[in-house]
PDB file of N, CA, C and O in Angstrom:
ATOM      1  N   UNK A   1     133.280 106.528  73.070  1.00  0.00           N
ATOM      2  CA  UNK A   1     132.778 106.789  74.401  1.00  0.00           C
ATOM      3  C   UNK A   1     133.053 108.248  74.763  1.00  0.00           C
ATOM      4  O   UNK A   1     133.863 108.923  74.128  1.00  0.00           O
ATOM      5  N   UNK A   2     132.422 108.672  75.700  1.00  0.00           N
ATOM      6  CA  UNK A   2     132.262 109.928  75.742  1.00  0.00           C
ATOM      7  C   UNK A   2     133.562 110.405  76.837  1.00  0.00           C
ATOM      8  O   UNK A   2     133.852 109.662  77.775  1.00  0.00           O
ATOM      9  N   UNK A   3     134.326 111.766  76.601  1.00  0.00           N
ATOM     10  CA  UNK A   3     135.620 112.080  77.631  1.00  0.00           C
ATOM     11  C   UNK A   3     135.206 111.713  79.131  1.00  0.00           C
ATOM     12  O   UNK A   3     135.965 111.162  79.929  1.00  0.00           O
ATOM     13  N   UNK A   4     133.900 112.098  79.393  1.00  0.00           N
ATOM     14  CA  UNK A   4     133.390 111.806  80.825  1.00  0.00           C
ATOM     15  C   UNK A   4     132.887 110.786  81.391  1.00  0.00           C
ATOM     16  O   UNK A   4     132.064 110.748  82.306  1.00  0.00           O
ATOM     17  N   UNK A   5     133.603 109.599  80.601  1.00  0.00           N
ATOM     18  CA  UNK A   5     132.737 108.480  80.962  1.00  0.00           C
ATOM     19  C   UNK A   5     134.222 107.385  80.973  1.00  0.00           C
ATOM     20  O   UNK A   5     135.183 107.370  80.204  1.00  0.00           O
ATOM     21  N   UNK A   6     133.929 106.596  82.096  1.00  0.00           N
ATOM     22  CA  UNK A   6     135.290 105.891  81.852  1.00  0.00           C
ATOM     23  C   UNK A   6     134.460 104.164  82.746  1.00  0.00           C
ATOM     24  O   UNK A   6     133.588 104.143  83.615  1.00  0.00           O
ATOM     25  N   UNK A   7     135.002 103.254  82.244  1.00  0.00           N
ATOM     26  CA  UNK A   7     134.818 102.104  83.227  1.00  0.00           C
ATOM     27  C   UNK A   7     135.509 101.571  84.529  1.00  0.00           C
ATOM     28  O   UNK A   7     136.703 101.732  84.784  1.00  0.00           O
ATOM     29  N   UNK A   8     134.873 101.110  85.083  1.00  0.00           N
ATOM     30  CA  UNK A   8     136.009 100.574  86.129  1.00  0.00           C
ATOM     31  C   UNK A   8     135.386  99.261  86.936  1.00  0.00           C
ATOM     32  O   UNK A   8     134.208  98.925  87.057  1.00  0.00           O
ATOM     33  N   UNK A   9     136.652  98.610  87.468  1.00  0.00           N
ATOM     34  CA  UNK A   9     135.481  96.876  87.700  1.00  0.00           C
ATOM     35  C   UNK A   9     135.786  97.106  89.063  1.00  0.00           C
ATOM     36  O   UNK A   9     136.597  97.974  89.388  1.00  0.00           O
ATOM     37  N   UNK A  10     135.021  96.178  90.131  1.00  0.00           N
ATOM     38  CA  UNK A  10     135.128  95.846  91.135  1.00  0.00           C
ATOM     39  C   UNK A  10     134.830  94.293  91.400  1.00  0.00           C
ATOM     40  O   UNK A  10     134.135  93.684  90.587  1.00  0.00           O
ATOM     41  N   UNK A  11     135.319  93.682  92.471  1.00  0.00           N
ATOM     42  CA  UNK A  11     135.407  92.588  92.561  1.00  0.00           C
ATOM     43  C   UNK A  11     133.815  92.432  94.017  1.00  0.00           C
ATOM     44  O   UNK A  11     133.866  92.881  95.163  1.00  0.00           O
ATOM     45  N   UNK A  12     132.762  91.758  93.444  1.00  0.00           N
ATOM     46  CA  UNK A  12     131.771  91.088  94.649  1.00  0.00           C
ATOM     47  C   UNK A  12     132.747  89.977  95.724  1.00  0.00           C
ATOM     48  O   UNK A  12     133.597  89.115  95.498  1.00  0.00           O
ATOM     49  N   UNK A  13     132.328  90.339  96.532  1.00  0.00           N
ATOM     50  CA  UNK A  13     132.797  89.669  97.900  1.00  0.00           C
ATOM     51  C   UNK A  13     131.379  88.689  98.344  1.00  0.00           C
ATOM     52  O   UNK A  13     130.162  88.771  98.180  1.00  0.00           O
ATOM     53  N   UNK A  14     132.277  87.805  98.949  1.00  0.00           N
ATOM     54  CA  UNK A  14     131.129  86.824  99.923  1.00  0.00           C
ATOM     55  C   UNK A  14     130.029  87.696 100.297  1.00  0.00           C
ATOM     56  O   UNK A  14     128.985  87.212  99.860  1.00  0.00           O
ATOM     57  N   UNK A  15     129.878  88.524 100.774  1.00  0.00           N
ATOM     58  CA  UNK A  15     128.972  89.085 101.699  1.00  0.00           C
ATOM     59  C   UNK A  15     128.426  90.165 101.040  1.00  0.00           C
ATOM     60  O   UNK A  15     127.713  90.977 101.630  1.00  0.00           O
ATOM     61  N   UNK A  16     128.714  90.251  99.792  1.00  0.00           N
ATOM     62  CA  UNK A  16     127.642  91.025  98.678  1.00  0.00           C
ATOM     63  C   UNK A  16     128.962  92.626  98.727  1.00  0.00           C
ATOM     64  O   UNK A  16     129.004  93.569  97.937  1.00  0.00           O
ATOM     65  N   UNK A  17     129.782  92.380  99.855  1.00  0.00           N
ATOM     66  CA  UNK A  17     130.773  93.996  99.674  1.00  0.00           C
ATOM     67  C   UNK A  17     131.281  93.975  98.489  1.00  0.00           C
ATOM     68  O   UNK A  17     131.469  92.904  97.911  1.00  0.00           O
ATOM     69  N   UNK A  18     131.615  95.276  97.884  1.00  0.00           N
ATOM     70  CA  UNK A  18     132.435  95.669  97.227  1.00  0.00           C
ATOM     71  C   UNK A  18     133.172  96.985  97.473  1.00  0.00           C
ATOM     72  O   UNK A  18     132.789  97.805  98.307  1.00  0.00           O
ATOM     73  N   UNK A  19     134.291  97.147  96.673  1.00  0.00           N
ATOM     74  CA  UNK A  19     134.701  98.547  97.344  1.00  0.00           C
ATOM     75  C   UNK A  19     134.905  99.876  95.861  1.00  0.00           C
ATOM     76  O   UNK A  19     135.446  99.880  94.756  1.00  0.00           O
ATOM     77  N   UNK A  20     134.508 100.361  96.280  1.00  0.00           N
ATOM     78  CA  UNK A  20     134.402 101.585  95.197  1.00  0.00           C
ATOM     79  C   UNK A  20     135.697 102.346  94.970  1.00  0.00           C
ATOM     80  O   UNK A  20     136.312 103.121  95.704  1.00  0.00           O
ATOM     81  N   UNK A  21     135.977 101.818  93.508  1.00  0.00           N
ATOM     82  CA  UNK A  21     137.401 102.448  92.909  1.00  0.00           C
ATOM     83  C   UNK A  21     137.330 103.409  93.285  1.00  0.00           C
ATOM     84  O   UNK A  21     136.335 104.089  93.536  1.00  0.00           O
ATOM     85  N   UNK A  22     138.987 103.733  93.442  1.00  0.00           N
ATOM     86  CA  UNK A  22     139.496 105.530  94.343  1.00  0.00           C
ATOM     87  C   UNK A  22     139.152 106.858  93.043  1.00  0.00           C
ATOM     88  O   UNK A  22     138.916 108.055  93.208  1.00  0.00           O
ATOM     89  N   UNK A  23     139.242 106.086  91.838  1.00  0.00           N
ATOM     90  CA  UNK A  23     138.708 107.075  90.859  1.00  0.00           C
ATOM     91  C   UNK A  23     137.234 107.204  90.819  1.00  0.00           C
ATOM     92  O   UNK A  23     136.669 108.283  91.000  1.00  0.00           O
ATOM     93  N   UNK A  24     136.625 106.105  90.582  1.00  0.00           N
ATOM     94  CA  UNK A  24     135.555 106.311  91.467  1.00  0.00           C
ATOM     95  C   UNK A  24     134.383 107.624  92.255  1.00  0.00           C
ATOM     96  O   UNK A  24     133.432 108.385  92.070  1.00  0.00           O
ATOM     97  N   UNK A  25     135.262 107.167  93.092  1.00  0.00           N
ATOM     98  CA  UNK A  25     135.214 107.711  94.749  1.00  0.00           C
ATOM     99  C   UNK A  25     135.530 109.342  94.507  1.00  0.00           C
ATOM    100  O   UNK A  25     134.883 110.231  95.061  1.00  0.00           O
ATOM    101  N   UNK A  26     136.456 109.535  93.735  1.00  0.00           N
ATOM    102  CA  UNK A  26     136.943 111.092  93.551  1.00  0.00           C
ATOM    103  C   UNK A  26     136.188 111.670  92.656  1.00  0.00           C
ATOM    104  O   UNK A  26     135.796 112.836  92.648  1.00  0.00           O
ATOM    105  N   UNK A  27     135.966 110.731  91.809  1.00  0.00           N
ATOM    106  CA  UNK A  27     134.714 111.776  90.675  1.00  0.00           C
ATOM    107  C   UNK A  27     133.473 112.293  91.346  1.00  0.00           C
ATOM    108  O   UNK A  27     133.126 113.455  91.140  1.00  0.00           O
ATOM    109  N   UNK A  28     132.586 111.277  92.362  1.00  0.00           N
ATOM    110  CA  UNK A  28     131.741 111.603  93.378  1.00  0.00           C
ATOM    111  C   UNK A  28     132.025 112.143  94.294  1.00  0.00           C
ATOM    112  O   UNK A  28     131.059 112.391  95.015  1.00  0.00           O
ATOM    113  N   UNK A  29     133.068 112.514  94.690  1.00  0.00           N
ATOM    114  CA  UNK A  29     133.157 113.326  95.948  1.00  0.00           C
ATOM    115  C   UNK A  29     132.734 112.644  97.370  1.00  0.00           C
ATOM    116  O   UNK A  29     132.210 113.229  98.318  1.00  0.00           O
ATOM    117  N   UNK A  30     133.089 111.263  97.287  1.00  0.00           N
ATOM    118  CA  UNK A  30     132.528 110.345  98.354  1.00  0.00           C
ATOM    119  C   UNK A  30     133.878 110.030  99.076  1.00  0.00           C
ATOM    120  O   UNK A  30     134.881 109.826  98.391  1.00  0.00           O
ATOM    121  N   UNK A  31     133.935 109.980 100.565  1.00  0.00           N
ATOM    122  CA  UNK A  31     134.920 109.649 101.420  1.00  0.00           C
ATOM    123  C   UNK A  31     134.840 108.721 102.495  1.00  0.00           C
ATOM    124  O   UNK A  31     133.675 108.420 102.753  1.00  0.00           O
ATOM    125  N   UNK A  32     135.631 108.211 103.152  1.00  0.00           N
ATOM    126  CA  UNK A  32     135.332 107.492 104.313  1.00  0.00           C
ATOM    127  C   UNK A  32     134.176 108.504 105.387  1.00  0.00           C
ATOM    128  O   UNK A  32     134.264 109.606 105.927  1.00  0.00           O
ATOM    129  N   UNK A  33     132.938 107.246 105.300  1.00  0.00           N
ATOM    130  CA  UNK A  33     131.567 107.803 106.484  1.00  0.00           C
ATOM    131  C   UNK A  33     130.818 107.968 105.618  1.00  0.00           C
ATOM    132  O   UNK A  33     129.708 107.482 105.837  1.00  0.00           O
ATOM    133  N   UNK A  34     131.036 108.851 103.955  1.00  0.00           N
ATOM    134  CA  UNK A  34     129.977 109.196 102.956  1.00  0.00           C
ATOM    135  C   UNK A  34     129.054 107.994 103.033  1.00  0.00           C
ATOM    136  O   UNK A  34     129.347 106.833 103.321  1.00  0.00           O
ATOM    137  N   UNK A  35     127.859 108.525 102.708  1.00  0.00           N
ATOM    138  CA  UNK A  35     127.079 107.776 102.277  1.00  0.00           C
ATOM    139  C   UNK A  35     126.514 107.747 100.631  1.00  0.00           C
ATOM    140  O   UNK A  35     126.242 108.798 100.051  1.00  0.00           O
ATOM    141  N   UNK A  36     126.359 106.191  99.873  1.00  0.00           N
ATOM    142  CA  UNK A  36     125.933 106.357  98.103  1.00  0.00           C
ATOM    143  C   UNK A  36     124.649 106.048  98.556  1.00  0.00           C
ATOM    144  O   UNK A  36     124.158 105.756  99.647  1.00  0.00           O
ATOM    145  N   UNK A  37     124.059 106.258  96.898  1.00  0.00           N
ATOM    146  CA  UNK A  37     122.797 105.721  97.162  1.00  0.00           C
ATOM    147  C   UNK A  37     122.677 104.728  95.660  1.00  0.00           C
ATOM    148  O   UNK A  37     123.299 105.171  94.694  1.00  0.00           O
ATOM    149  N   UNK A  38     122.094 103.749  95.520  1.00  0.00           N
ATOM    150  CA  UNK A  38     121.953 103.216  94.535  1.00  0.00           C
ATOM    151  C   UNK A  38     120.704 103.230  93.516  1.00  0.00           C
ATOM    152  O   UNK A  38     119.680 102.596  93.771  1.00  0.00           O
ATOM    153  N   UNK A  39     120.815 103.789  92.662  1.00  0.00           N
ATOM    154  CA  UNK A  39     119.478 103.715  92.008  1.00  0.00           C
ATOM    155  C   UNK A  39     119.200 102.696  90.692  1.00  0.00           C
ATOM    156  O   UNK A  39     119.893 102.643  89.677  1.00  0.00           O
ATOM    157  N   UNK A  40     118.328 102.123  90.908  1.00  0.00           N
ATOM    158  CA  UNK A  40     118.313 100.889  89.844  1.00  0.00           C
ATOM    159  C   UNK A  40     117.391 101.137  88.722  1.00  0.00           C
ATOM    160  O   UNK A  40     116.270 101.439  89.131  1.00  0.00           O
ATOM    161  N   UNK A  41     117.483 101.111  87.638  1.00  0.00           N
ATOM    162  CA  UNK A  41     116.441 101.854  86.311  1.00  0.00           C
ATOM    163  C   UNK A  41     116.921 100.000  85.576  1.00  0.00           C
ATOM    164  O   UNK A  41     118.054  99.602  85.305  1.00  0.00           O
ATOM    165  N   UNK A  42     115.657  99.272  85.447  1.00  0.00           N
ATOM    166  CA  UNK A  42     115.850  98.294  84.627  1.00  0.00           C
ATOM    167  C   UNK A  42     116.921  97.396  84.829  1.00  0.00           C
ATOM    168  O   UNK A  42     116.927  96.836  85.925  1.00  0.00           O
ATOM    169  N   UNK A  43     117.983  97.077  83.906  1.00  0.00           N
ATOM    170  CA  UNK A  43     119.263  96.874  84.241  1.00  0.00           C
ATOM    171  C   UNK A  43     120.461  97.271  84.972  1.00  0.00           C
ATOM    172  O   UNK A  43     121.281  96.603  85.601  1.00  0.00           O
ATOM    173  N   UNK A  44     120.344  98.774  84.689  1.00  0.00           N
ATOM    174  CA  UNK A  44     121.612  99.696  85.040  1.00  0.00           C
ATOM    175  C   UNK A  44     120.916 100.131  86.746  1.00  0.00           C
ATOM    176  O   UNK A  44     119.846 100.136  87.354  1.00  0.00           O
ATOM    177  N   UNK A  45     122.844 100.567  86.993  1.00  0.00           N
ATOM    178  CA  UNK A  45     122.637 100.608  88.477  1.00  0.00           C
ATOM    179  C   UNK A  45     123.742 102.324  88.019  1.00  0.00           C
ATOM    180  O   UNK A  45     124.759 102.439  87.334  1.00  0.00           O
ATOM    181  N   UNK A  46     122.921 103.365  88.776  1.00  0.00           N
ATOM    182  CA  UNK A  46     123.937 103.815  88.860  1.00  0.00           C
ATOM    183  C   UNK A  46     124.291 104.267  90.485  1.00  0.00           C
ATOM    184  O   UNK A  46     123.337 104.265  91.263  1.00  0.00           O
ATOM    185  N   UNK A  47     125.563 104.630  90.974  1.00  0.00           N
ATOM    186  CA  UNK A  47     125.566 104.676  92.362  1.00  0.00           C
ATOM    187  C   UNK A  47     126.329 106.425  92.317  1.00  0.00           C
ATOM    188  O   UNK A  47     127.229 106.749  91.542  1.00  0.00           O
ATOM    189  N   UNK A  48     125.682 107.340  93.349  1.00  0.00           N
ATOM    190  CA  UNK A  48     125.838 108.465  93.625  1.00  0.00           C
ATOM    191  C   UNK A  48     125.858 108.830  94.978  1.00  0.00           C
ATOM    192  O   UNK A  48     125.535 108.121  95.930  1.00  0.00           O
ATOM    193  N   UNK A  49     126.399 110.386  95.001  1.00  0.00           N
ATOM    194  CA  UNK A  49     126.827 110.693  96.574  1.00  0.00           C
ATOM    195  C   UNK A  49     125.658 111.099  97.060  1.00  0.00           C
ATOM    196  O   UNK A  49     125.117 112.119  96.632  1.00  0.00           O
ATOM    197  N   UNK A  50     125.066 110.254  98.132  1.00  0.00           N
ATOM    198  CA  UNK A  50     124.450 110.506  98.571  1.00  0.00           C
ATOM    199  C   UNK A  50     123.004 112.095  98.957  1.00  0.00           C
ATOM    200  O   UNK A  50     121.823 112.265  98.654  1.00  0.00           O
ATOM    201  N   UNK A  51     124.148 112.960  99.814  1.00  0.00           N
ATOM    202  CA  UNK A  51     123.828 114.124  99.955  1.00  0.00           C
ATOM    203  C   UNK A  51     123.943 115.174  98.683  1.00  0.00           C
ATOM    204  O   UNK A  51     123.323 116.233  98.782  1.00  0.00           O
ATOM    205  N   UNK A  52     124.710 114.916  97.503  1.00  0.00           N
ATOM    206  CA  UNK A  52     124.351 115.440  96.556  1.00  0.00           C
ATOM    207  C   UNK A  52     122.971 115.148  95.077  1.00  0.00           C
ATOM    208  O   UNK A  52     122.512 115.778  94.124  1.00  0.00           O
ATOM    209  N   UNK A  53     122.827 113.949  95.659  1.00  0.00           N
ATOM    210  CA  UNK A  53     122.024 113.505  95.027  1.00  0.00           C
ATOM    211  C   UNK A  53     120.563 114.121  95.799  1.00  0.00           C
ATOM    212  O   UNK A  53     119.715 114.724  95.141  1.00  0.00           O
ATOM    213  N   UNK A  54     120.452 113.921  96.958  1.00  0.00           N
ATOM    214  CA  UNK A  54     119.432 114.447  98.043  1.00  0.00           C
ATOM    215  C   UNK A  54     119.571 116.009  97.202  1.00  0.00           C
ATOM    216  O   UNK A  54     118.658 116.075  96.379  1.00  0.00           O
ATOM    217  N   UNK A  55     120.233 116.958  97.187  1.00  0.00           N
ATOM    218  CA  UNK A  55     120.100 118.187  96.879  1.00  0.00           C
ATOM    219  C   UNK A  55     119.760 118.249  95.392  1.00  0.00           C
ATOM    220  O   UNK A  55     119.034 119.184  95.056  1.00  0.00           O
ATOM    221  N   UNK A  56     120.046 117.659  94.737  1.00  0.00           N
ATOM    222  CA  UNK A  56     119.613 117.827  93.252  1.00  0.00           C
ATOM    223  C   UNK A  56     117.729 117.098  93.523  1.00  0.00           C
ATOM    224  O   UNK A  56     116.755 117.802  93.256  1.00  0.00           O
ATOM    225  N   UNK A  57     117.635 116.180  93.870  1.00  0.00           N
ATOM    226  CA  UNK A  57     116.228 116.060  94.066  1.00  0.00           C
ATOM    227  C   UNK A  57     115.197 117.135  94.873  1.00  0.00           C
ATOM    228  O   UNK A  57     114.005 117.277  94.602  1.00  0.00           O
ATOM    229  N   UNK A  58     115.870 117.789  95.826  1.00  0.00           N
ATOM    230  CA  UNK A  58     115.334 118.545  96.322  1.00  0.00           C
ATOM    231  C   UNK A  58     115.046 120.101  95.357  1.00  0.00           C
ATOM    232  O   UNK A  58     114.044 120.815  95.319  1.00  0.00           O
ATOM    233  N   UNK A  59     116.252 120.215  94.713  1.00  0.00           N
ATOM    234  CA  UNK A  59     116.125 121.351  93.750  1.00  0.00           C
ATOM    235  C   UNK A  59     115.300 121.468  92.436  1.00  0.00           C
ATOM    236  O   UNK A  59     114.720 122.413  91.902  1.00  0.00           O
ATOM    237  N   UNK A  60     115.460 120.192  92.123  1.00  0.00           N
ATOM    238  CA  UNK A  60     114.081 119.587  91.030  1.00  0.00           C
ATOM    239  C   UNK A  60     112.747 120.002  91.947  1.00  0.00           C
ATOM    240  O   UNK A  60     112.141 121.050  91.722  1.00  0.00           O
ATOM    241  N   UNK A  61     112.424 119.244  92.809  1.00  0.00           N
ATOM    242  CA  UNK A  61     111.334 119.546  93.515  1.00  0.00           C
ATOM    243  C   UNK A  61     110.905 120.923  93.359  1.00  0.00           C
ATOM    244  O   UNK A  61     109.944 121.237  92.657  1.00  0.00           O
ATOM    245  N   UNK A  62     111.786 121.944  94.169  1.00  0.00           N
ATOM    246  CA  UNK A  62     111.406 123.811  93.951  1.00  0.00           C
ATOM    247  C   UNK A  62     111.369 123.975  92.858  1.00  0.00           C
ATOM    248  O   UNK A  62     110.297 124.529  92.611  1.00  0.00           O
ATOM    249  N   UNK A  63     112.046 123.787  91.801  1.00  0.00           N
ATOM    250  CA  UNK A  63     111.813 124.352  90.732  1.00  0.00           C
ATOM    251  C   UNK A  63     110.438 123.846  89.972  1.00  0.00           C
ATOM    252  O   UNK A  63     110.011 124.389  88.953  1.00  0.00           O
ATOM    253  N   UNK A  64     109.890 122.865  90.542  1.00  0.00           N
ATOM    254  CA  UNK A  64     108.152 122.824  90.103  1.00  0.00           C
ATOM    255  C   UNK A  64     107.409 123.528  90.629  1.00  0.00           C
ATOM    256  O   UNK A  64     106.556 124.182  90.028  1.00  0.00           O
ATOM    257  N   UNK A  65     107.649 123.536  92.286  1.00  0.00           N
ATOM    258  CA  UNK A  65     106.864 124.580  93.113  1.00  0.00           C
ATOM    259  C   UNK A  65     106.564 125.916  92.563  1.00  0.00           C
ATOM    260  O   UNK A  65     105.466 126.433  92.356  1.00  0.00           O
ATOM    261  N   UNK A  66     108.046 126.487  92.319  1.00  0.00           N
ATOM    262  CA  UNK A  66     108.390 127.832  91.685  1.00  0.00           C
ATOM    263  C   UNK A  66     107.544 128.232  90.273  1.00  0.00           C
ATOM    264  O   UNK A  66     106.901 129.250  90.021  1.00  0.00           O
ATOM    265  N   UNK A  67     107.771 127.164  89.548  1.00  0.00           N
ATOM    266  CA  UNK A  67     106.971 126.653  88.061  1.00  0.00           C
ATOM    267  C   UNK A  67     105.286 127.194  88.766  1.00  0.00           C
ATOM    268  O   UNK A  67     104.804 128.239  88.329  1.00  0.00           O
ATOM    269  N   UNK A  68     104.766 126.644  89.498  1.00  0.00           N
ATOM    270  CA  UNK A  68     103.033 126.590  90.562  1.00  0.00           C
ATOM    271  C   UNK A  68     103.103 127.784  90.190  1.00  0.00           C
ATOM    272  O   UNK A  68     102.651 128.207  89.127  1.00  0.00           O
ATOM    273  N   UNK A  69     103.657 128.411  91.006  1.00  0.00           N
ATOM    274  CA  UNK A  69     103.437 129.613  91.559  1.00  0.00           C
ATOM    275  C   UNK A  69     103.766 130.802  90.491  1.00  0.00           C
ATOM    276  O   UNK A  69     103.559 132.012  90.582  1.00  0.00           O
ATOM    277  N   UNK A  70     104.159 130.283  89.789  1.00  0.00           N
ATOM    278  CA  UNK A  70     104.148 131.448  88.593  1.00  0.00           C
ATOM    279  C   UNK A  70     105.400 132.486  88.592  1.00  0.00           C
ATOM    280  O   UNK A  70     105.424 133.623  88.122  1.00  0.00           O
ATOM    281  N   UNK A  71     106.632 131.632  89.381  1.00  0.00           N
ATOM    282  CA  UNK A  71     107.634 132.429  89.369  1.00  0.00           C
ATOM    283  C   UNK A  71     108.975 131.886  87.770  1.00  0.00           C
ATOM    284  O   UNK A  71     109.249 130.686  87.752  1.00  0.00           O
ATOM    285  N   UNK A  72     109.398 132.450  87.058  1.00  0.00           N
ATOM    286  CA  UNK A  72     109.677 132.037  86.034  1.00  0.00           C
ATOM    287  C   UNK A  72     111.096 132.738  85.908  1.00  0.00           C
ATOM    288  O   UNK A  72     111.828 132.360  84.993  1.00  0.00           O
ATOM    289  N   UNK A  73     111.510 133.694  86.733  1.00  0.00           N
ATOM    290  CA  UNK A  73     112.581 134.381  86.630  1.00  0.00           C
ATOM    291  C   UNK A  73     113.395 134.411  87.791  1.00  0.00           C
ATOM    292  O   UNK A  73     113.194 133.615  88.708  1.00  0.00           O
ATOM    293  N   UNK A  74     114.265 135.230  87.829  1.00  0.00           N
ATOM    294  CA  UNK A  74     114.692 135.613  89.403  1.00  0.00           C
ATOM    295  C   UNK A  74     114.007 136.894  89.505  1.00  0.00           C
ATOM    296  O   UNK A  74     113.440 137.236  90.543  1.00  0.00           O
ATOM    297  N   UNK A  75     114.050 137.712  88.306  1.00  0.00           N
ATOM    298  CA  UNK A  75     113.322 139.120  88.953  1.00  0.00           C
ATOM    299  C   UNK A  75     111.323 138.675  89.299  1.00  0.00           C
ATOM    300  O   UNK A  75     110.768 139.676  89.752  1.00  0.00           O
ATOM    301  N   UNK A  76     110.552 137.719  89.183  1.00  0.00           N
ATOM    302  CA  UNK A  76     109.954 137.289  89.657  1.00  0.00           C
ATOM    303  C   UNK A  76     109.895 136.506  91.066  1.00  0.00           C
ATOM    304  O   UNK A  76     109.003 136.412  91.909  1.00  0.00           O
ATOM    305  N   UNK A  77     111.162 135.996  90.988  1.00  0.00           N
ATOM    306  CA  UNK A  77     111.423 135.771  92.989  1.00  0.00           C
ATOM    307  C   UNK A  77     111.764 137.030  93.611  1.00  0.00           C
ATOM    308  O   UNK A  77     111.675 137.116  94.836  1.00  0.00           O
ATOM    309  N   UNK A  78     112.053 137.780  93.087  1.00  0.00           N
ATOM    310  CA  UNK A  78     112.637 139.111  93.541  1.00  0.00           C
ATOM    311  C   UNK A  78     111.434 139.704  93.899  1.00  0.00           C
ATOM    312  O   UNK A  78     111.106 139.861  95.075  1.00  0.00           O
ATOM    313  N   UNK A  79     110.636 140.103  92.776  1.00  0.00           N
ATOM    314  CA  UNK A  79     109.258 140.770  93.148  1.00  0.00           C
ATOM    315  C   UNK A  79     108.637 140.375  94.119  1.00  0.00           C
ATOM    316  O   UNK A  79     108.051 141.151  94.874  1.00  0.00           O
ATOM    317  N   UNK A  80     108.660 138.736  94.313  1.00  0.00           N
ATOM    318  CA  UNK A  80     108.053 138.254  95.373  1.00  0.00           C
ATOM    319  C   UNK A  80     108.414 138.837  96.449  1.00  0.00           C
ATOM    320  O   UNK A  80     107.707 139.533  97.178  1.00  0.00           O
ATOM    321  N   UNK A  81     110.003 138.453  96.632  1.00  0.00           N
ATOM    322  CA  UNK A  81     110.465 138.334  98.281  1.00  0.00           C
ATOM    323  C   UNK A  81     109.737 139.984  98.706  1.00  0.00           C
ATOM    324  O   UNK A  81     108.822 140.121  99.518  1.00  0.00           O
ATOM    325  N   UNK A  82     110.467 141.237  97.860  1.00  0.00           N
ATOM    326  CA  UNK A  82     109.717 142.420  98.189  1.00  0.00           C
ATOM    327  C   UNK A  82     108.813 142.641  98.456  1.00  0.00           C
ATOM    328  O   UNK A  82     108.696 143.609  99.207  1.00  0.00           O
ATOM    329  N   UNK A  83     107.614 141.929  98.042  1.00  0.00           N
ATOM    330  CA  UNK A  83     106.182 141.643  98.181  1.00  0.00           C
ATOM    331  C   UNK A  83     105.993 141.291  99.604  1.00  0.00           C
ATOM    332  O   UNK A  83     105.147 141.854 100.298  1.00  0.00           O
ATOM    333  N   UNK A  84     106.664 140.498  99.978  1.00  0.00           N
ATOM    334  CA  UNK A  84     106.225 139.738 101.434  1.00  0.00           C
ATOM    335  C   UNK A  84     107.310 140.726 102.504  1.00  0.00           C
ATOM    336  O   UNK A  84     106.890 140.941 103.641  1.00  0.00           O
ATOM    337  N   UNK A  85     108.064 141.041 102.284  1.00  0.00           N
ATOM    338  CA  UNK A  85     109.211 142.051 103.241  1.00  0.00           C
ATOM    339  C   UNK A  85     108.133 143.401 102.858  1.00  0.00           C
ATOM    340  O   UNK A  85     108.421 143.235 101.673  1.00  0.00           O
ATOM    341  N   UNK A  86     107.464 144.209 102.828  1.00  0.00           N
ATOM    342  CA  UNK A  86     106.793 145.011 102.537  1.00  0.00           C
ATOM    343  C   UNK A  86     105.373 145.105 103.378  1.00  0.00           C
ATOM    344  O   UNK A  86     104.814 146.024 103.978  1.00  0.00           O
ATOM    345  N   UNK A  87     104.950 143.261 103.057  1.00  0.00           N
ATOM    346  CA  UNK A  87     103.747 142.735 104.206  1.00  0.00           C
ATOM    347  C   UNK A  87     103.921 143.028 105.814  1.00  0.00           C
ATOM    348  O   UNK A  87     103.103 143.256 106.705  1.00  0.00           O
ATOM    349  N   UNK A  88     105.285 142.925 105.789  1.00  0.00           N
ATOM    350  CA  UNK A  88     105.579 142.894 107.501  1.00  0.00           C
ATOM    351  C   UNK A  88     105.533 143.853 108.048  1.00  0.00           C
ATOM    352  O   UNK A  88     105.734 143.881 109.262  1.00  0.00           O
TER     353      UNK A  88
END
């Protein structure tokens, strides 16, 4: 198994709760109020922090936009931004 990968059990409750090991919890960066999100692929469930998960989807997203638009570098965002600060 891989160094970054470890198991851990939790016990289902009546009411479908469970509580998310403190190791867990620390590898995600999740705290009391955080919010997870669960994503289900087939069998596997995996559960992530919420708002970091939101930002990695969002950053996937730009980086297609960016891909559109024909920006491929930073000195190509660069050229841009100059481009449009220049317009004004």
């Amino acid at each position: 198994m891989d160094a970054n990968v470890f198991v851990d059990n939790a016990k289902v409750m009546a009411k479908g709760q469970v509580t998310i090991p403190k190791d867990v919890r620390e590898v995600l960066g999740i705290t009391s109020g955080d919010r997870v999100s669960f994503i289900v692929e087939k069998n596997t469930v995996r559960i992530v922090n919420s708002a970091v998960y939101a930002m990695q989807v969002l950053q996937q997203e730009m980086e297609k936009d960016a891909e559109q638009a024909g920006l491929h570098s930073e000195d190509d965002v660069m050229a841009l931004v100059k481009e449009l600060r220049d317009e004004e």
